[in-house]
PQR file of N, CA, C, O and H, with PARSE charges and radii, in Angstrom:
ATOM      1  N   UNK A   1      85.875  75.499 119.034 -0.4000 1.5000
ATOM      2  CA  UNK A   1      84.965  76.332 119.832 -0.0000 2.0000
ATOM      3  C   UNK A   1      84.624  75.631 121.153  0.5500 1.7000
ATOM      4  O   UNK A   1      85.044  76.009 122.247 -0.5500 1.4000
ATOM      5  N   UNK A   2      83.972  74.768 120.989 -0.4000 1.5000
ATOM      6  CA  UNK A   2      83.868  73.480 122.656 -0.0000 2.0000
ATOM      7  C   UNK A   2      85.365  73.298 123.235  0.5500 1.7000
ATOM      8  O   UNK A   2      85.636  73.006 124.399 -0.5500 1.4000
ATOM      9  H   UNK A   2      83.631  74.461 120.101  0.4000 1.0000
ATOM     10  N   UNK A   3      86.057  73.472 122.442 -0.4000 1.5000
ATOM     11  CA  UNK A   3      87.474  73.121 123.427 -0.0000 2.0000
ATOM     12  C   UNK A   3      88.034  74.462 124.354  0.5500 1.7000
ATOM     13  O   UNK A   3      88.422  74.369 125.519 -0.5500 1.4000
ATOM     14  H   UNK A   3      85.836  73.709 121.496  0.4000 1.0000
ATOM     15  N   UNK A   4      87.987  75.553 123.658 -0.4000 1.5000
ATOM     16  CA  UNK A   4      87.829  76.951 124.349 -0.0000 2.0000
ATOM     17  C   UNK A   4      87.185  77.323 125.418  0.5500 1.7000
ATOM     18  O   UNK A   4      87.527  78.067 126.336 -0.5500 1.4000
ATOM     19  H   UNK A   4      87.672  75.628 122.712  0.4000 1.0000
ATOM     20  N   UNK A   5      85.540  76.333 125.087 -0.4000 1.5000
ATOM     21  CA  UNK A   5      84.531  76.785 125.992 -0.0000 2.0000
ATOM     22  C   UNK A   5      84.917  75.878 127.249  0.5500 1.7000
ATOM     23  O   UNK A   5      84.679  76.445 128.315 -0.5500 1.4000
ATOM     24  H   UNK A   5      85.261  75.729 124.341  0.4000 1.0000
ATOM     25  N   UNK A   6      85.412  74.708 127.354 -0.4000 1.5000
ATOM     26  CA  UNK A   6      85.666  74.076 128.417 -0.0000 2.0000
ATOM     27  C   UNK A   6      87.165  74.157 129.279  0.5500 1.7000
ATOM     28  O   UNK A   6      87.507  73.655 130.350 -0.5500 1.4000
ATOM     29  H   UNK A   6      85.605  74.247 126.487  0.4000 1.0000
ATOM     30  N   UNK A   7      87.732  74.842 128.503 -0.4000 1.5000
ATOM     31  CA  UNK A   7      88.953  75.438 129.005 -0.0000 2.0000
ATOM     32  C   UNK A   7      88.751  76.987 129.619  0.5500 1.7000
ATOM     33  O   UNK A   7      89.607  77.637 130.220 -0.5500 1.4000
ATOM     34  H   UNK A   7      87.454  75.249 127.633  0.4000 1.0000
ATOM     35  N   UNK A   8      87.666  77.310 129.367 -0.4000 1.5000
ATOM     36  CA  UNK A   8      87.357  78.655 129.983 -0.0000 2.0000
ATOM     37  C   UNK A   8      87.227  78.494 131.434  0.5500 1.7000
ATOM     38  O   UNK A   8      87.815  79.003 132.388 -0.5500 1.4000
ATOM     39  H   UNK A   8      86.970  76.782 128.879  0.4000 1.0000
ATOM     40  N   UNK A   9      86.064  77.436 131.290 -0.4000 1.5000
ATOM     41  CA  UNK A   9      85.111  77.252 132.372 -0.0000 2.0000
ATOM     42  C   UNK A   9      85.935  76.208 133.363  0.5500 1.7000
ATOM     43  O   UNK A   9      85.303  75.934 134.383 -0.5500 1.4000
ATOM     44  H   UNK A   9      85.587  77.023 130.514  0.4000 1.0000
ATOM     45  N   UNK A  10      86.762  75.807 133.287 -0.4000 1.5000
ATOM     46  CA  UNK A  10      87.829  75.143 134.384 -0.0000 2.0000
ATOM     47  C   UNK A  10      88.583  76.234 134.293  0.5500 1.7000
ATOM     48  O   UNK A  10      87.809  75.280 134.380 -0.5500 1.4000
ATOM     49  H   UNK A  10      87.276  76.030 132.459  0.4000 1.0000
ATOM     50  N   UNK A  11      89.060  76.922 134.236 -0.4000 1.5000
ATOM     51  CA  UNK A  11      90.042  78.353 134.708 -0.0000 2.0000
ATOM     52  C   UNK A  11      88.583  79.227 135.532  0.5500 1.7000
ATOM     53  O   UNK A  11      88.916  79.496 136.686 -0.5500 1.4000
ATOM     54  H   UNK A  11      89.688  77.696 134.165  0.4000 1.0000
ATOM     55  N   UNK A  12      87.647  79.534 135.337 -0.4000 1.5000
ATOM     56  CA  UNK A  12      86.711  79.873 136.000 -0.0000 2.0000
ATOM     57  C   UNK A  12      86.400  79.058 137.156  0.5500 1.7000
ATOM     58  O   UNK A  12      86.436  79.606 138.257 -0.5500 1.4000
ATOM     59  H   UNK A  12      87.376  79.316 134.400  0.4000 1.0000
ATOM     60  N   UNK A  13      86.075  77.734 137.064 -0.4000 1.5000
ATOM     61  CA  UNK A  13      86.551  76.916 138.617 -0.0000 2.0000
ATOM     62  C   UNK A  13      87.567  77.035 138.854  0.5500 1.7000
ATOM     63  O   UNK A  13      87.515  76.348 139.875 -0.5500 1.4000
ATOM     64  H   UNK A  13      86.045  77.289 136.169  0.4000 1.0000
ATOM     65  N   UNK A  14      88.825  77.414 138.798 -0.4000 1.5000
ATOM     66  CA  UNK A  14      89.915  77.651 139.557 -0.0000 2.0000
ATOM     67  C   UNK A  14      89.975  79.019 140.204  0.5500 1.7000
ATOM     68  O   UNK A  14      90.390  79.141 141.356 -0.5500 1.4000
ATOM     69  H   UNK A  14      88.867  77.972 137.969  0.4000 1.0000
ATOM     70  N   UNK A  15      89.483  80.262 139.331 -0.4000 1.5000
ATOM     71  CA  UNK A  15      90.051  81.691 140.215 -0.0000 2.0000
ATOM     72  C   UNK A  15      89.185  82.328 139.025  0.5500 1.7000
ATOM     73  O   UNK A  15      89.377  82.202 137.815 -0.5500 1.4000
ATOM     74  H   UNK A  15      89.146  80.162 138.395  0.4000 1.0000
ATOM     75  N   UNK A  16      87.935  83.217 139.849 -0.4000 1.5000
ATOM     76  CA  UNK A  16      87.396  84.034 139.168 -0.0000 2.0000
ATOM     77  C   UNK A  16      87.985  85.227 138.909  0.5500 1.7000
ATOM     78  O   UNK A  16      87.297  85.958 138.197 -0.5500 1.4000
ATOM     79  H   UNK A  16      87.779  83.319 140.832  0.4000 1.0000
ATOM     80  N   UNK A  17      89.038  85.668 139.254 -0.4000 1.5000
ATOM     81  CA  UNK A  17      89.822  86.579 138.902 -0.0000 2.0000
ATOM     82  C   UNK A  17      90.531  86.387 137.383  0.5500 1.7000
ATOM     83  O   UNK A  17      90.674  87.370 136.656 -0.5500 1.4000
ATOM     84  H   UNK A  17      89.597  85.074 139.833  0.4000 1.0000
ATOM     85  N   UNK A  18      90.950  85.082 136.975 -0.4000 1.5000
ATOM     86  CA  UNK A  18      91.317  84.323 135.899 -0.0000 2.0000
ATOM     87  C   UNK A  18      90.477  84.884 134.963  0.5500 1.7000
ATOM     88  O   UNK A  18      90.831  85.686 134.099 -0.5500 1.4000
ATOM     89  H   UNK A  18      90.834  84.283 137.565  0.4000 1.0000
ATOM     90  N   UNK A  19      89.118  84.368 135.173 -0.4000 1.5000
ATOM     91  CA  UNK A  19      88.165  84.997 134.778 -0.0000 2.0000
ATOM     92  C   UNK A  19      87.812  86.238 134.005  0.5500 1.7000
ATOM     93  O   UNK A  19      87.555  86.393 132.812 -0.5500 1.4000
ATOM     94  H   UNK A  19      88.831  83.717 135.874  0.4000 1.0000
ATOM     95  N   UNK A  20      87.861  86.938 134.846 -0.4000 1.5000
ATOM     96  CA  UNK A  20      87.633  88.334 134.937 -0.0000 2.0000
ATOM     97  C   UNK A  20      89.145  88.949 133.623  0.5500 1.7000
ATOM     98  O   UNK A  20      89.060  89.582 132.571 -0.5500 1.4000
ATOM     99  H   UNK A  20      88.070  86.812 135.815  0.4000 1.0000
ATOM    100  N   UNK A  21      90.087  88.506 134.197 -0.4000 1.5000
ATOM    101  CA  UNK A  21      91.477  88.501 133.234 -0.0000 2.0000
ATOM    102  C   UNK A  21      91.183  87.802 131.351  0.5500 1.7000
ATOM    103  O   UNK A  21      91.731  88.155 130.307 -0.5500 1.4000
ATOM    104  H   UNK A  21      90.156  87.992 135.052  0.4000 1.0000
ATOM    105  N   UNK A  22      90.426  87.049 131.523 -0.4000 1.5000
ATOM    106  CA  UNK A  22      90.190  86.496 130.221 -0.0000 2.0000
ATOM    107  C   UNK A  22      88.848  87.103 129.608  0.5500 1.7000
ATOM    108  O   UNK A  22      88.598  86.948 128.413 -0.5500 1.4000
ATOM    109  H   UNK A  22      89.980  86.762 132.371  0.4000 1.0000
ATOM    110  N   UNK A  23      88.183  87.643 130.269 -0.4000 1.5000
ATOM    111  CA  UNK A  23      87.177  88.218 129.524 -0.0000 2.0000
ATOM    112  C   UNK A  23      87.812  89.561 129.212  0.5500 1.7000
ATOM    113  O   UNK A  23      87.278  89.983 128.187 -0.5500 1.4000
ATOM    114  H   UNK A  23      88.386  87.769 131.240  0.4000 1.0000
ATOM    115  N   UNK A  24      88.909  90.581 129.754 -0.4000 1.5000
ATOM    116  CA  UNK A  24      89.467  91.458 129.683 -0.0000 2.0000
ATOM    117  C   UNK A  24      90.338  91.248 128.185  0.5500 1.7000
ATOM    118  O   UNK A  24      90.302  91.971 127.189 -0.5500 1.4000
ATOM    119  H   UNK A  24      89.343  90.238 130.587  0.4000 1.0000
ATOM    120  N   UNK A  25      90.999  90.186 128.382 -0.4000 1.5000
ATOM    121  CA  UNK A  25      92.227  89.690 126.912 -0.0000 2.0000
ATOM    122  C   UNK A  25      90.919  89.464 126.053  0.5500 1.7000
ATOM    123  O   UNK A  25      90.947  90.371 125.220 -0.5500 1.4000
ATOM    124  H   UNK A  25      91.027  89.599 129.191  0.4000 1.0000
ATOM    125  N   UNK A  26      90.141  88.938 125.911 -0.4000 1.5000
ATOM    126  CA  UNK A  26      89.033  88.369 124.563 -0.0000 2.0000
ATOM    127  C   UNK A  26      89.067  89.776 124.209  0.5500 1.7000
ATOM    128  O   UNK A  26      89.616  90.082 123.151 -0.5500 1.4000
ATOM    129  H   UNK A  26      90.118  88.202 126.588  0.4000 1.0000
ATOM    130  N   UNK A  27      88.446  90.876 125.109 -0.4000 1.5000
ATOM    131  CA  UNK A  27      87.698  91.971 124.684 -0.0000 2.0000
ATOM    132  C   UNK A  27      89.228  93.208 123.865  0.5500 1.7000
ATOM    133  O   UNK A  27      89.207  94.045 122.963 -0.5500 1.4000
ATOM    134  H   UNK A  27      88.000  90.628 125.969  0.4000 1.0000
ATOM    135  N   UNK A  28      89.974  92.856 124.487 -0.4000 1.5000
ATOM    136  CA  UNK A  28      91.174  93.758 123.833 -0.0000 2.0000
ATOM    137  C   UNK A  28      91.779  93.169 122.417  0.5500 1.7000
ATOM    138  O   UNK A  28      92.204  93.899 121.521 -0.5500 1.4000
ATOM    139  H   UNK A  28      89.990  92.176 125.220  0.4000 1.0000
ATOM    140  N   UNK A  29      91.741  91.469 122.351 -0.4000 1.5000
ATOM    141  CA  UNK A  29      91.957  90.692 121.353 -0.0000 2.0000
ATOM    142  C   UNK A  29      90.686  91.158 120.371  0.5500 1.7000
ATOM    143  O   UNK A  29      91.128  91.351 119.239 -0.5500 1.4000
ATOM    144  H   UNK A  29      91.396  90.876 123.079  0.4000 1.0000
ATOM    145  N   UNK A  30      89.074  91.429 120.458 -0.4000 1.5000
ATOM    146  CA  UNK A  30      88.517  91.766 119.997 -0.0000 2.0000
ATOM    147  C   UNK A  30      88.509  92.976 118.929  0.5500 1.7000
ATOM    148  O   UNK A  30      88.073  93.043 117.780 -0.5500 1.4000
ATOM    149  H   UNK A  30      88.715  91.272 121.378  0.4000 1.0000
ATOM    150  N   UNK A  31      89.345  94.160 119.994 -0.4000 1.5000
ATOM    151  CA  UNK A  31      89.165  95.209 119.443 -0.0000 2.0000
ATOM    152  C   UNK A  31      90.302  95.426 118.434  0.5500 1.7000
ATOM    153  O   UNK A  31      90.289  95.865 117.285 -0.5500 1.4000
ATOM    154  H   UNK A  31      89.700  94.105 120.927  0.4000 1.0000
ATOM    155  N   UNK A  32      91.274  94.986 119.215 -0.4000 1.5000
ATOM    156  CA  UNK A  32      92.416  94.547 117.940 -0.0000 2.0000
ATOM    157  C   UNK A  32      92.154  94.421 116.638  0.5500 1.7000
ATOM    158  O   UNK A  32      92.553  95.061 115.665 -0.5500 1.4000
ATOM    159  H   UNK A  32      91.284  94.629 120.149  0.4000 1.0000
ATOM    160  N   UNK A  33      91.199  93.225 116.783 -0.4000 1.5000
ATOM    161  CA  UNK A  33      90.714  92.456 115.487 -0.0000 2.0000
ATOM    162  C   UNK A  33      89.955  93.504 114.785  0.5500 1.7000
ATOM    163  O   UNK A  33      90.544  93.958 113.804 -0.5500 1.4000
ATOM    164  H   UNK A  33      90.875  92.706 117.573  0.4000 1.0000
ATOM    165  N   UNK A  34      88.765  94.018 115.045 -0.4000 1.5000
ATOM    166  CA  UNK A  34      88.537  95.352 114.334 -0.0000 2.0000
ATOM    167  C   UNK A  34      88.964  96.194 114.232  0.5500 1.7000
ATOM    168  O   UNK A  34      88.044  96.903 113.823 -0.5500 1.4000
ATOM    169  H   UNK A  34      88.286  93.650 115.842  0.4000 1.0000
ATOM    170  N   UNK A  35      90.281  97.119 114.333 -0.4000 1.5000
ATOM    171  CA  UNK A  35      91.011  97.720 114.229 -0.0000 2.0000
ATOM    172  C   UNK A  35      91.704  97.312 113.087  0.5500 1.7000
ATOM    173  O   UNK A  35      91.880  98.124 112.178 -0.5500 1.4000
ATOM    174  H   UNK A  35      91.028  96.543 114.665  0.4000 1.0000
ATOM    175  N   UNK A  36      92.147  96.096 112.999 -0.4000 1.5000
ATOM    176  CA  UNK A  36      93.020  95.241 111.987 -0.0000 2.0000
ATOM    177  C   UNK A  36      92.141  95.372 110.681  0.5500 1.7000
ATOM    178  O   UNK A  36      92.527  95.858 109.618 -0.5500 1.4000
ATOM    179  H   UNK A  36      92.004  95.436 113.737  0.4000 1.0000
ATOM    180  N   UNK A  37      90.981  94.887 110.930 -0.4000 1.5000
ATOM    181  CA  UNK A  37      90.095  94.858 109.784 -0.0000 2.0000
ATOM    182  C   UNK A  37      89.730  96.333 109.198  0.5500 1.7000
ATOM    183  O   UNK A  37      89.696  96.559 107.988 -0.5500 1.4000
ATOM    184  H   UNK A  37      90.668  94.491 111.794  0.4000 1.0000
ATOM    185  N   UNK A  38      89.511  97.129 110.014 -0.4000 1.5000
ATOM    186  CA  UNK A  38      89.330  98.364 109.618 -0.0000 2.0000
ATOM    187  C   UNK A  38      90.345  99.220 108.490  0.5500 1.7000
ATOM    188  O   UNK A  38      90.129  99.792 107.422 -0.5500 1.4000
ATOM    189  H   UNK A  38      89.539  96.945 110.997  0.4000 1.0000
ATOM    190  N   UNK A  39      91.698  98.952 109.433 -0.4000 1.5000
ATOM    191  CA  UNK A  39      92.908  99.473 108.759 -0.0000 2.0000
ATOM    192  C   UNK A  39      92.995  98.542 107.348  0.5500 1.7000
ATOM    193  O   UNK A  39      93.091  99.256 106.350 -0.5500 1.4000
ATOM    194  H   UNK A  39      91.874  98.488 110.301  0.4000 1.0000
ATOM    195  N   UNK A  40      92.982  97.390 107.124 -0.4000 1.5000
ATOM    196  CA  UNK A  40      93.366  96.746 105.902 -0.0000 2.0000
ATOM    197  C   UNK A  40      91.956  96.921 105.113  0.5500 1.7000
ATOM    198  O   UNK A  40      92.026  96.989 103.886 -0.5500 1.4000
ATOM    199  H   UNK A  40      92.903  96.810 107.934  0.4000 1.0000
ATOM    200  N   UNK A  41      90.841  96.988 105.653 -0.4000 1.5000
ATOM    201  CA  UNK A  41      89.359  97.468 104.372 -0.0000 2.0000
ATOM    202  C   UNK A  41      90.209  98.948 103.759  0.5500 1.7000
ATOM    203  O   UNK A  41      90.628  99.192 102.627 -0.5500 1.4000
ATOM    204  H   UNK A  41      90.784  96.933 106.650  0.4000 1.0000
ATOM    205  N   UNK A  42      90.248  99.805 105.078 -0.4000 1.5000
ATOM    206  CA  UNK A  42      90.712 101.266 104.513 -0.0000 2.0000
ATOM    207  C   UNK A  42      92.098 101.174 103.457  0.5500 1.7000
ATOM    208  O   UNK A  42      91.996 101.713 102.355 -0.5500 1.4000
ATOM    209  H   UNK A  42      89.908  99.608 105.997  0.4000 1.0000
ATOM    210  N   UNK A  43      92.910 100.735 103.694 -0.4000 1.5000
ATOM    211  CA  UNK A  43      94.158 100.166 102.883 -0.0000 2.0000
ATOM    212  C   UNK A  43      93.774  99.463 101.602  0.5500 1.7000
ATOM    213  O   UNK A  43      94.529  99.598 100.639 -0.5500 1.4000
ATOM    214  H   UNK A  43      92.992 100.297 104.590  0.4000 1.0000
ATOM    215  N   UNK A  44      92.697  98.737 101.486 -0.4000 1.5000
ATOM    216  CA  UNK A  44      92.371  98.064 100.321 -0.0000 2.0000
ATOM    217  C   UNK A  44      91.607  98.808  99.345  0.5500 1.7000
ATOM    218  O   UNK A  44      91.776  98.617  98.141 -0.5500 1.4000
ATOM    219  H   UNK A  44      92.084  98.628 102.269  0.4000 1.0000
ATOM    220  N   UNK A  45      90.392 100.032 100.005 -0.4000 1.5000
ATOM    221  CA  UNK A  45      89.585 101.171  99.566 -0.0000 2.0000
ATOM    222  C   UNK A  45      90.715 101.994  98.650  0.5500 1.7000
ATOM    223  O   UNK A  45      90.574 102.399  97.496 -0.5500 1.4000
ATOM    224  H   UNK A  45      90.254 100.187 100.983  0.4000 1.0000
ATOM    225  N   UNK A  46      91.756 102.103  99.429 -0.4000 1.5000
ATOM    226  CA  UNK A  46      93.153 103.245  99.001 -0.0000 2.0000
ATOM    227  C   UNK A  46      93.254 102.740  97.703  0.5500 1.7000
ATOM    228  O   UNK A  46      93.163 103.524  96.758 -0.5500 1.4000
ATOM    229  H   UNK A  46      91.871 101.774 100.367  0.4000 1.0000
ATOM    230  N   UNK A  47      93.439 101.470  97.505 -0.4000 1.5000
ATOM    231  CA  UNK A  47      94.299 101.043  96.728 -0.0000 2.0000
ATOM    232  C   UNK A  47      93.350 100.486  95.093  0.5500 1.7000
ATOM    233  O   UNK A  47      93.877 100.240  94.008 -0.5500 1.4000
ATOM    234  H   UNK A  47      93.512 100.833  98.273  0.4000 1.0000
ATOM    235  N   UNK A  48      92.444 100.448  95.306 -0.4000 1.5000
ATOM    236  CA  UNK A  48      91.221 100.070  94.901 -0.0000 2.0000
ATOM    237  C   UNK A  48      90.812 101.606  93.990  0.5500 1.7000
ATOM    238  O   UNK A  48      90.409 101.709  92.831 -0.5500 1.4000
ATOM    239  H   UNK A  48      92.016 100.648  96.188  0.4000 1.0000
ATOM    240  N   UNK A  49      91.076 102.618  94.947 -0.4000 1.5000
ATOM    241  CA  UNK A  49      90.789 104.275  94.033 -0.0000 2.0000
ATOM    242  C   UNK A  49      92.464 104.454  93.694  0.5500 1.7000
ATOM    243  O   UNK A  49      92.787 105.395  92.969 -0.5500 1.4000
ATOM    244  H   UNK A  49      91.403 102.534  95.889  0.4000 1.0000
ATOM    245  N   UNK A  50      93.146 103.862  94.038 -0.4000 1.5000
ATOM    246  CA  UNK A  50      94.727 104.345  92.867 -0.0000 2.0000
ATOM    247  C   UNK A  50      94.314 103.529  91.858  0.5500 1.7000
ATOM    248  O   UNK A  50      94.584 104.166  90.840 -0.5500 1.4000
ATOM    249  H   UNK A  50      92.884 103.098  94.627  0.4000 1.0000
ATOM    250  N   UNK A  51      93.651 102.146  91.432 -0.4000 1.5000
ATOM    251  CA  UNK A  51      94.006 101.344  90.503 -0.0000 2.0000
ATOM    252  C   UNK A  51      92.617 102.262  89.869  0.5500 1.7000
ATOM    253  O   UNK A  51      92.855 102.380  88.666 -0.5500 1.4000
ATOM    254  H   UNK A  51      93.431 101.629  92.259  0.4000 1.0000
ATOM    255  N   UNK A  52      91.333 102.923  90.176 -0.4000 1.5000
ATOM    256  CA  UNK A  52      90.682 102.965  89.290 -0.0000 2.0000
ATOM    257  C   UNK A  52      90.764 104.912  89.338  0.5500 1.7000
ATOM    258  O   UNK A  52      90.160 105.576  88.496 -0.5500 1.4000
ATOM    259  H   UNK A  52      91.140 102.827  91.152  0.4000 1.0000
TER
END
């Protein structure tokens, strides 16, 4: 987590556009991630009412 955070923040001293680009990827990597989770809870719910 500290190694992320200080690798952020030197790409932020280099080009706030960088910036702006990485808070864009977190937030799409984000939604991904709940999407992912969503689909495999719902997939596991499925499978969970076939076994019972």
């Amino acid at each position: 987590m500290a190694g992320s955070f200080s690798s952020s923040t030197q790409i932020q001293r280099w080009s706030p556009l960088n910036s702006v680009e990485i808070i864009i990827c977190y937030r799409a990597v984000n939604l991904n991630l709940l999407w992912n989770l969503k689909n495999s809870f719902s997939s596991s719910m499925g499978l969970l009412h076939l076994l019972l």
